[in-house]
N, CA and C atoms as a LAMMPS dump frame, in Angstrom:
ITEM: TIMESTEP
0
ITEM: NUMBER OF ATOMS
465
ITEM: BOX BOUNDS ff ff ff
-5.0000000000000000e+02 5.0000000000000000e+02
-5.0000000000000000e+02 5.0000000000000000e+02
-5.0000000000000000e+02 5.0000000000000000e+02
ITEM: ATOMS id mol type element x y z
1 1 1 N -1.414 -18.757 16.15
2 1 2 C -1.9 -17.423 16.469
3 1 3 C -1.249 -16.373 15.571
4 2 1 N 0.427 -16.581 15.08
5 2 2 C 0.319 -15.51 14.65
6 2 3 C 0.095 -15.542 13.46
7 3 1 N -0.486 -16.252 12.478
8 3 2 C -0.433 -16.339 11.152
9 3 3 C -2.143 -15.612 11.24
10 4 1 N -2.954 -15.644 12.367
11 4 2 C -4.227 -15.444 12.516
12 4 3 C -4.12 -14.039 11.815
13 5 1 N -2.515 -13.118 12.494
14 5 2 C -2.361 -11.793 12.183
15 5 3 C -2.447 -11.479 10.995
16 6 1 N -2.114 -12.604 9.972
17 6 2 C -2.027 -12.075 8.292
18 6 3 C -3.463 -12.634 7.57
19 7 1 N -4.23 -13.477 8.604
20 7 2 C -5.746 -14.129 8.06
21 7 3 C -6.157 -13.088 7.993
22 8 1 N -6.926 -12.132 9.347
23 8 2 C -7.804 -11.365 9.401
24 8 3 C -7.798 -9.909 8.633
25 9 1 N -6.629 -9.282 8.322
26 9 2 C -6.75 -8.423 8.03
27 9 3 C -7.441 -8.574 6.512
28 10 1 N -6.913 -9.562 5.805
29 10 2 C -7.022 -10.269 4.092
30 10 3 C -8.814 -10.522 4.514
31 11 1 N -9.575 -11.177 5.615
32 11 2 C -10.647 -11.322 5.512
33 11 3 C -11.145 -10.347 5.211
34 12 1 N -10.962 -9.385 6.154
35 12 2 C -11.948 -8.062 5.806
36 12 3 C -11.841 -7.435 5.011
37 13 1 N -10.779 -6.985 3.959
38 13 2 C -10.471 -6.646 3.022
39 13 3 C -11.778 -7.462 1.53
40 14 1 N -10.995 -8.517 1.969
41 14 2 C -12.087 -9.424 0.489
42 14 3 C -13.54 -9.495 0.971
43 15 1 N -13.854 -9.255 2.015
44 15 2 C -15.262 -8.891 2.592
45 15 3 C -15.629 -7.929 2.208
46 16 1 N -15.043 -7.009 2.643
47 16 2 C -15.748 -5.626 2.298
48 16 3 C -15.909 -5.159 0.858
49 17 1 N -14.458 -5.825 -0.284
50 17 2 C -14.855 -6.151 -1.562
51 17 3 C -16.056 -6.451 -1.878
52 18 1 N -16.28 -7.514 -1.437
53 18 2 C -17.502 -8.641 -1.902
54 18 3 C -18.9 -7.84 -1.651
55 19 1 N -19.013 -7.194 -0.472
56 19 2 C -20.03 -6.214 -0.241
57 19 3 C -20.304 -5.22 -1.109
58 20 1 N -19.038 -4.332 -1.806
59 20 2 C -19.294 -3.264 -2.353
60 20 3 C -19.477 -3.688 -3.704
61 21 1 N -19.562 -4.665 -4.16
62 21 2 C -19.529 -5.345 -5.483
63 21 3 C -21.239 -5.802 -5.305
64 22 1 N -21.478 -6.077 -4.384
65 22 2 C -22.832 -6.777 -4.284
66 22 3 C -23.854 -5.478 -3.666
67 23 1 N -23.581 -4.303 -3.139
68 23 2 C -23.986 -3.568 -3.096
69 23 3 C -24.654 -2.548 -4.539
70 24 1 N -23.116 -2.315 -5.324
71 24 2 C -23.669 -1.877 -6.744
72 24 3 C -24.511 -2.804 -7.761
73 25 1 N -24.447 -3.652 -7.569
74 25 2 C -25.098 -4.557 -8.261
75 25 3 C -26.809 -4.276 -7.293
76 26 1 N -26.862 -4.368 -6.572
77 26 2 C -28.861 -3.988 -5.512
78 26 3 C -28.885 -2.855 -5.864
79 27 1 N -27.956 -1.791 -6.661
80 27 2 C -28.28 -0.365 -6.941
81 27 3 C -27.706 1.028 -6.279
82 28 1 N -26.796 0.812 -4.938
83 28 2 C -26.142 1.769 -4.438
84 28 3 C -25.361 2.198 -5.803
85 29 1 N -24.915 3.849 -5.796
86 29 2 C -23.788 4.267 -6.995
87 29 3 C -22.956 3.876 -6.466
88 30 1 N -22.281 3.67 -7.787
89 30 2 C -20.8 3.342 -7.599
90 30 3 C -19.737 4.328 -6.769
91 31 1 N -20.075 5.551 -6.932
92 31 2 C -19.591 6.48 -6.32
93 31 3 C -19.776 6.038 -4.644
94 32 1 N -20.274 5.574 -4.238
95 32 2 C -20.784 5.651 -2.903
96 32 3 C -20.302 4.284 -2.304
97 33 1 N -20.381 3.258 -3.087
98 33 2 C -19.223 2.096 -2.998
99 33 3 C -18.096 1.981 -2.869
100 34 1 N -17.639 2.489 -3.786
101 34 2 C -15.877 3.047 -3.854
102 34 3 C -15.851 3.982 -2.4
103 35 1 N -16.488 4.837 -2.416
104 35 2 C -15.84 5.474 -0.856
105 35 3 C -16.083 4.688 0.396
106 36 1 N -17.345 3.839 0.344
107 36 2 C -17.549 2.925 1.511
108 36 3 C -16.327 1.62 1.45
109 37 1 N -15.432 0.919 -0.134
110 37 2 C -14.729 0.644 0.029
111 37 3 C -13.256 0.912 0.779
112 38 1 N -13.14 2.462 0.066
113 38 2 C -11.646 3.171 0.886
114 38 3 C -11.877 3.447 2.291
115 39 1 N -13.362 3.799 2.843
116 39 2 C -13.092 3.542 4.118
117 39 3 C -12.693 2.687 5.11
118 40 1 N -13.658 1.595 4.667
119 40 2 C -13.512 0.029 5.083
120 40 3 C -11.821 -0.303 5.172
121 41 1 N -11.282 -0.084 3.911
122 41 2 C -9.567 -0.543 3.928
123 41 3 C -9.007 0.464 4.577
124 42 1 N -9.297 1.393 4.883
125 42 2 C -8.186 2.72 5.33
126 42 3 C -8.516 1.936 7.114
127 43 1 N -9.999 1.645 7.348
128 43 2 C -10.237 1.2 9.179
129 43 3 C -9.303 -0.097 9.202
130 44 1 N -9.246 -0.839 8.21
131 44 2 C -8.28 -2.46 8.535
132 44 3 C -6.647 -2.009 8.492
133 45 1 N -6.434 -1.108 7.533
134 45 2 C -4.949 -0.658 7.709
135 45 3 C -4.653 0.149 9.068
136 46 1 N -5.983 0.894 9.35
137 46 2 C -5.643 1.115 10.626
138 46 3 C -5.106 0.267 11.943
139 47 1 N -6.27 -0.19 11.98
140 47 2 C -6.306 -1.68 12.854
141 47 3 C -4.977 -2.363 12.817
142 48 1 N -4.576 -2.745 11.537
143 48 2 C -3.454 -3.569 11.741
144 48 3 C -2.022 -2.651 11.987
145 49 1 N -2.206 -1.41 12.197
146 49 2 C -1.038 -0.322 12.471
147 49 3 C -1.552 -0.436 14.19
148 50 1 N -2.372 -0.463 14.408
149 50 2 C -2.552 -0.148 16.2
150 50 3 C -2.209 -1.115 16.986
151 51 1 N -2.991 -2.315 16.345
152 51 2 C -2.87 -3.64 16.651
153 51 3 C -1.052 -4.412 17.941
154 52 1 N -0.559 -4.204 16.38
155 52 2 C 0.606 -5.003 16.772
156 52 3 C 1.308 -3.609 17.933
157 53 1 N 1.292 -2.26 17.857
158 53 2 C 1.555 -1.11 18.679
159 53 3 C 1.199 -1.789 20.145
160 54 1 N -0.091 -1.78 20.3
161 54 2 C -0.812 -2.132 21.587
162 54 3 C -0.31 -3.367 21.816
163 55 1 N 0.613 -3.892 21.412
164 55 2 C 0.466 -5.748 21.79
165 55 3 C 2.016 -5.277 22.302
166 56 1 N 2.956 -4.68 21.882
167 56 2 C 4.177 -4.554 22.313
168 56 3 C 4.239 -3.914 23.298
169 57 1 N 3.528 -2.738 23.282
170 57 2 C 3.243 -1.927 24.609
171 57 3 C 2.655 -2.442 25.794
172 58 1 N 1.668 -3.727 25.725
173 58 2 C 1.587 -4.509 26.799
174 58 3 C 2.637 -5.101 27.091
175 59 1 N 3.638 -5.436 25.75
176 59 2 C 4.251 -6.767 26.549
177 59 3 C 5.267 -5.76 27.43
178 60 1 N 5.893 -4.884 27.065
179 60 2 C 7.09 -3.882 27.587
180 60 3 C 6.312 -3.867 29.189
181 61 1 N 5.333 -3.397 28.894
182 61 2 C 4.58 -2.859 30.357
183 61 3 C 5.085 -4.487 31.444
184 62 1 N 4.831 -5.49 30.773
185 62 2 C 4.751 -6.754 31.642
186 62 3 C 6.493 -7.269 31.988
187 63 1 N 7.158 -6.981 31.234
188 63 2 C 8.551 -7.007 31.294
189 63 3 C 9.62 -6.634 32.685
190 64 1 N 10.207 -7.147 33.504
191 64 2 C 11.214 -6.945 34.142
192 64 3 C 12.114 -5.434 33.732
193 65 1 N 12.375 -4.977 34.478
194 65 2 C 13.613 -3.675 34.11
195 65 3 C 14.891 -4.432 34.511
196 66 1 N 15.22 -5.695 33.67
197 66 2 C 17.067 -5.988 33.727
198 66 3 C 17.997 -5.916 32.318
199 67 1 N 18.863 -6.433 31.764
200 67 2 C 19.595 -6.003 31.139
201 67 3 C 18.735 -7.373 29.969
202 68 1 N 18.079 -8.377 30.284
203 68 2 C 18.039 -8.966 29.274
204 68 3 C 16.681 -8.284 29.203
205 69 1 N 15.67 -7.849 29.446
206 69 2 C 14.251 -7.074 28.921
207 69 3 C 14.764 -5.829 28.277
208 70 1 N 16.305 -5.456 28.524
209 70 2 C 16.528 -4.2 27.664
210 70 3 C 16.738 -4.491 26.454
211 71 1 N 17.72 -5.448 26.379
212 71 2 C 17.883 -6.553 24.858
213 71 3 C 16.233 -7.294 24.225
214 72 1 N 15.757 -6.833 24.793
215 72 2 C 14.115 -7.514 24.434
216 72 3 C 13.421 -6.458 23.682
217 73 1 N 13.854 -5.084 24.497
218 73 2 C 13.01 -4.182 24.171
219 73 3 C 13.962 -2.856 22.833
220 74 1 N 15.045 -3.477 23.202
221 74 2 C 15.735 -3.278 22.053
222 74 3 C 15.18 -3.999 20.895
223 75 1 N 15.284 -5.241 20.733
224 75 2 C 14.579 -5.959 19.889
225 75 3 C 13.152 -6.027 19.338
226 76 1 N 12.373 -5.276 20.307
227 76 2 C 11.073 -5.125 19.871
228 76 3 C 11.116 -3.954 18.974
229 77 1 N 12.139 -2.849 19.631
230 77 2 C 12.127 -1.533 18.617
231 77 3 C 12.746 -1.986 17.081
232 78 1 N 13.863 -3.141 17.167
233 78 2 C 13.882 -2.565 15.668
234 78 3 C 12.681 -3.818 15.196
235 79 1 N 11.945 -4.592 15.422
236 79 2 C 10.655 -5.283 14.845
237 79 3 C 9.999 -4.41 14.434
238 80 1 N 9.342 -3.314 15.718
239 80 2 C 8.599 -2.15 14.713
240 80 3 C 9.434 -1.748 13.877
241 81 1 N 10.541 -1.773 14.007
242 81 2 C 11.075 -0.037 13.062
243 81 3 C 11.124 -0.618 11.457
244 82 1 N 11.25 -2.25 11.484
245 82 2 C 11.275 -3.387 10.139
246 82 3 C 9.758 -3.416 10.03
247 83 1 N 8.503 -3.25 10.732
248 83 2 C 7.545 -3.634 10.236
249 83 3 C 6.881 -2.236 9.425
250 84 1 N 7.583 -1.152 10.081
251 84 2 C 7.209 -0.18 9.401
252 84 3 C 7.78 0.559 8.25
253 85 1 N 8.917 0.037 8.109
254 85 2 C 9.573 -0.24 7.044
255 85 3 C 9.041 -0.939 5.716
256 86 1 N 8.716 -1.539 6.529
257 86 2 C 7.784 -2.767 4.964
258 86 3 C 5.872 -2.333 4.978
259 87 1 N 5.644 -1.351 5.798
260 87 2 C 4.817 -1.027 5.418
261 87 3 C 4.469 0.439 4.759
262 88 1 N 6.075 1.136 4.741
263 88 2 C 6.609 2.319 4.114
264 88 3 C 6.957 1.97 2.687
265 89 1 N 7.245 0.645 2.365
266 89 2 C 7.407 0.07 0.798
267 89 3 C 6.423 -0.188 0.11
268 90 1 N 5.666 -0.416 1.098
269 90 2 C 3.937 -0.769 0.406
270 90 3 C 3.436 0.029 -0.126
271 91 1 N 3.323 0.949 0.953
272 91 2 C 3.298 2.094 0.392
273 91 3 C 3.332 3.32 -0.675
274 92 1 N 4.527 3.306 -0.763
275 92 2 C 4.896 3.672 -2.161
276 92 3 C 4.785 2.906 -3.105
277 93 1 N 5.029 1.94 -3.176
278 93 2 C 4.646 0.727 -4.733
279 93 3 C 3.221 1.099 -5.062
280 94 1 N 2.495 0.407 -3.665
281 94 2 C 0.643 1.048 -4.354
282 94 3 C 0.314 2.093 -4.974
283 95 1 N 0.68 3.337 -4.228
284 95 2 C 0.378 4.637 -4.279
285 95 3 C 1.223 5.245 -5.828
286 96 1 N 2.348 4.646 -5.799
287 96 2 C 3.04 5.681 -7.089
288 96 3 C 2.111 4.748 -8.14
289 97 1 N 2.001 2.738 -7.79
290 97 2 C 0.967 2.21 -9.038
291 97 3 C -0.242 3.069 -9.584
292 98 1 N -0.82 3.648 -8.404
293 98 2 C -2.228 4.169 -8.239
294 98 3 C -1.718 5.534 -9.445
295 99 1 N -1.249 6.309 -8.737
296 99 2 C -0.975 7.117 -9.885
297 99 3 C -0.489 7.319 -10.837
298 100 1 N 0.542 6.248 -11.42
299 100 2 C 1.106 6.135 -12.534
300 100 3 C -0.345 5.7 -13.523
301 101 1 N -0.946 4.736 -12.989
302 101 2 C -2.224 4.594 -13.842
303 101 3 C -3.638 5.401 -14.019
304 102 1 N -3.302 6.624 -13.111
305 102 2 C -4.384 7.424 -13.659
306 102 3 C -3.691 8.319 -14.393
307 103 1 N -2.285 8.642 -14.703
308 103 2 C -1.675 9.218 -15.339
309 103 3 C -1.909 8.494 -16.66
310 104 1 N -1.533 7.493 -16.543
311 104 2 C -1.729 6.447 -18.258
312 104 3 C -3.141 6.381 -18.954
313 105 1 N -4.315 6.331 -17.744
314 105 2 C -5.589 6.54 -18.049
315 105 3 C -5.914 7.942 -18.585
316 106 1 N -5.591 8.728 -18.68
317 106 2 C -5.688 9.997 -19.329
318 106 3 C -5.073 10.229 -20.393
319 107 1 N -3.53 9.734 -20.503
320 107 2 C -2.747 9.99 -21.365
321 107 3 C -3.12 9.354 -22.475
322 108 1 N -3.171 7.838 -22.394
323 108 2 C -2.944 6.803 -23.589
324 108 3 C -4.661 7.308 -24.532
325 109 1 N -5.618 7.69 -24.259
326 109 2 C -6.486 7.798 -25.417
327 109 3 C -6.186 9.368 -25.908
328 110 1 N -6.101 10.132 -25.127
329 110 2 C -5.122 11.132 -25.557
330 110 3 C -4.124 10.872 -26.684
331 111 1 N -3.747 10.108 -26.967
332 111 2 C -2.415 9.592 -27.731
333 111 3 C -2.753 8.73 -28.689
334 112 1 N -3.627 7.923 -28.409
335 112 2 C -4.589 7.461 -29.533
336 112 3 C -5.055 8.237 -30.307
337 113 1 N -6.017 9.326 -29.774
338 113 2 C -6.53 10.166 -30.165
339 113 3 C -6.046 10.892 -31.545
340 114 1 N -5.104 11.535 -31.001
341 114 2 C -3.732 12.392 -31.496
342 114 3 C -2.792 11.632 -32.822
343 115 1 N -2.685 10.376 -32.593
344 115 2 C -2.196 9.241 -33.621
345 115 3 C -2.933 9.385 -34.977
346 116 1 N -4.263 8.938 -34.48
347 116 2 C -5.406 8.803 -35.349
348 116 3 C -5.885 10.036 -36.047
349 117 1 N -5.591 10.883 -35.892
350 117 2 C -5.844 12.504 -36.743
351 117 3 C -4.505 12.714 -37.707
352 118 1 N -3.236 12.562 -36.67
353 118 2 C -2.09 12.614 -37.469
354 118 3 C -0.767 12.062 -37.07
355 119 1 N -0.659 10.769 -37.755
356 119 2 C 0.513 9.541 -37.22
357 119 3 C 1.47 10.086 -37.503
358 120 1 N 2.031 11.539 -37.447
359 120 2 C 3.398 12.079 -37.384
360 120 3 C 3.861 11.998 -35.592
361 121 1 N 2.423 12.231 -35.207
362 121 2 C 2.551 12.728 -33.569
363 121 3 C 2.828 11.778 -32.484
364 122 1 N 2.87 10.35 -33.5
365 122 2 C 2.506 9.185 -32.583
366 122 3 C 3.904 9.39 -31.68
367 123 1 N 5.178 9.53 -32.031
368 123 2 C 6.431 9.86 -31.571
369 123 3 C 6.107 10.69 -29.748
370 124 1 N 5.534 12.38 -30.266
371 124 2 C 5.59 13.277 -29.595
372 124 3 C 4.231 12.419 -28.01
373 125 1 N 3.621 11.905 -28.753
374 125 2 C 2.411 11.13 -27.484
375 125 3 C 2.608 10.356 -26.839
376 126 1 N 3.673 9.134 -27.473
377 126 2 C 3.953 8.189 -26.125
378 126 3 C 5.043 8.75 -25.508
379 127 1 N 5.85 9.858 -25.556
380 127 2 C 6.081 10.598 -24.8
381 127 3 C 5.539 11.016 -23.441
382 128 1 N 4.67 11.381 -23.33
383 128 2 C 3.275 11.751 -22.254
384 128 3 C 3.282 10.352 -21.68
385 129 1 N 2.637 9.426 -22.516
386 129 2 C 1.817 7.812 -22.32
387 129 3 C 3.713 7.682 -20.977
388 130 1 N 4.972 7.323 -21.622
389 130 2 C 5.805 7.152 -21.1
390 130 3 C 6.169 7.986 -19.535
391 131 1 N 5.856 9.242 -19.528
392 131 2 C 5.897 9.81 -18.783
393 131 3 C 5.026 9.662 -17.161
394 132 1 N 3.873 9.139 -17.913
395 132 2 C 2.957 8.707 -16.472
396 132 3 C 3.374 7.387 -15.941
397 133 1 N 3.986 6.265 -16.654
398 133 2 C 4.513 5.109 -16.674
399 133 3 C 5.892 5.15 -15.288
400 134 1 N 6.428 6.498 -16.121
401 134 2 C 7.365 6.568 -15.302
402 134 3 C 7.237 6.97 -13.676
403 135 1 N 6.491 7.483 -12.773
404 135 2 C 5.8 7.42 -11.477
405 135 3 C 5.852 6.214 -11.01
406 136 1 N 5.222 4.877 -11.779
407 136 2 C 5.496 3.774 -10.807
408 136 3 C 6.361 3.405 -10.974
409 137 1 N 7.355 3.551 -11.964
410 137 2 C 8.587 2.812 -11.319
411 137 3 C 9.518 3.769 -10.868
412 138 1 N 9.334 4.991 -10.545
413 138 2 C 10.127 5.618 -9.269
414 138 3 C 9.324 5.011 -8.476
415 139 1 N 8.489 4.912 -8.455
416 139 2 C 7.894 4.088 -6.69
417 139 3 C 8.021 2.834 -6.703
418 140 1 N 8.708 2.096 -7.691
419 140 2 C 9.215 1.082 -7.143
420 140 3 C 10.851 0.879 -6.983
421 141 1 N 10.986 1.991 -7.999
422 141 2 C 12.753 2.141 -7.465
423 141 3 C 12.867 2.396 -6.116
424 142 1 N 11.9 3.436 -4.818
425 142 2 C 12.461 3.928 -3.967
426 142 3 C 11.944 2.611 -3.198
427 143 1 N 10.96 1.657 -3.594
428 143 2 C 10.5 0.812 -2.622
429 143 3 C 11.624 0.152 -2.63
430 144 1 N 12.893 -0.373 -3.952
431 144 2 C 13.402 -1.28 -3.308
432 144 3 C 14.389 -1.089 -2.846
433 145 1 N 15.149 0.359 -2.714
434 145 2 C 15.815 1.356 -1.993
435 145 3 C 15.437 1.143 -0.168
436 146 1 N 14.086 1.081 0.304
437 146 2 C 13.739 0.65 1.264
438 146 3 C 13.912 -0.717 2.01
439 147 1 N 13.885 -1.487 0.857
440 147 2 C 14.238 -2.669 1.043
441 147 3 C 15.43 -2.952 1.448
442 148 1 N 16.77 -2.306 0.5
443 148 2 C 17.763 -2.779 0.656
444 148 3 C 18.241 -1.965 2.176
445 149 1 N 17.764 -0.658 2.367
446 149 2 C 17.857 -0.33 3.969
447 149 3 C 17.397 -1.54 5.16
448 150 1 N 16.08 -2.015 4.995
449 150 2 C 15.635 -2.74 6.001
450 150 3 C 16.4 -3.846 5.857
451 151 1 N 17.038 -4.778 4.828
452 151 2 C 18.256 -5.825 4.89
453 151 3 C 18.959 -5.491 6.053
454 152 1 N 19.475 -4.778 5.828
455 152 2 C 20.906 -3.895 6.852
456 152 3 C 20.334 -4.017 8.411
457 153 1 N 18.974 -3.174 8.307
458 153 2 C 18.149 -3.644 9.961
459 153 3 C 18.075 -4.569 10.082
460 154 1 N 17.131 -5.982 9.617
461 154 2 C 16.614 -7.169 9.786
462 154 3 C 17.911 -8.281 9.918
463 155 1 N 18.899 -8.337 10.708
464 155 2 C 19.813 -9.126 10.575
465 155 3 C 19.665 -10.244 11.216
């Protein structure tokens, strides 16, 4: 059962891929794909944020009030507080990826560009090109900054 937890969310994900890929291809815009994609993933990230919420909150509800359901429910808090932790790393890795590469997507033909008129500049451009580069790996420096916090929790 619980591995079911890491099947389903990955199904719908590569589902809803597979749809919006097979959608532009019958002729929907792409524009209209891509947002029916980010919705689709933003409802499964939901889901799997409520999900495991509602499952602890039953179990607490079903629980005894003695000293070992307090050690239980101690224990359930720091599970969330580690699962949200690692979904606070995700986080940032994707998101600074996401934008470090639309930063690079702008920059680097920019810099091509700029090369190719006058290769004095090539210096002054990957400057820029370097600069958008640099976003994801602050977001992965702070992800593994997160990491090494949740070590310390997850004992």
């Amino acid at each position: 059962m619980f591995s079911l937890y890491f099947i389903i969310p990955a199904i719908c994900i590569i589902l809803s891929s597979w749809l919006a890929v097979k959608a532009v291809k019958g002729g929907v815009s792409k524009k209209k794909a891509v947002v029916l994609q980010m919705v689709s993933v933003a409802a499964v990230m939901l889901a799997c944020l409520i999900m495991p919420a509602k499952a602890a909150e039953t179990s607490n509800e079903t629980s005894a009030n003695t000293s070992a359901s307090q050690t239980s429910e101690a224990a359930a808090a720091n599970a969330n507080a580690y699962g949200i932790g690692l979904i606070a790393a995700a986080l940032v890795t994707g998101l600074s990826g996401i934008g470090g590469g639309i930063a690079v997507a702008s920059a680097a033909p920019a810099a091509i560009a700029a090369t190719s008129e006058d290769p004095k500049a090539f210096g002054k451009s990957l400057i820029f090109v370097a600069l958008g580069e640099g976003i994801a790996l602050y977001g992965l420096l702070i992800s593994i900054m997160i990491f090494s916090q949740l070590g310390q929790l997850h004992v």
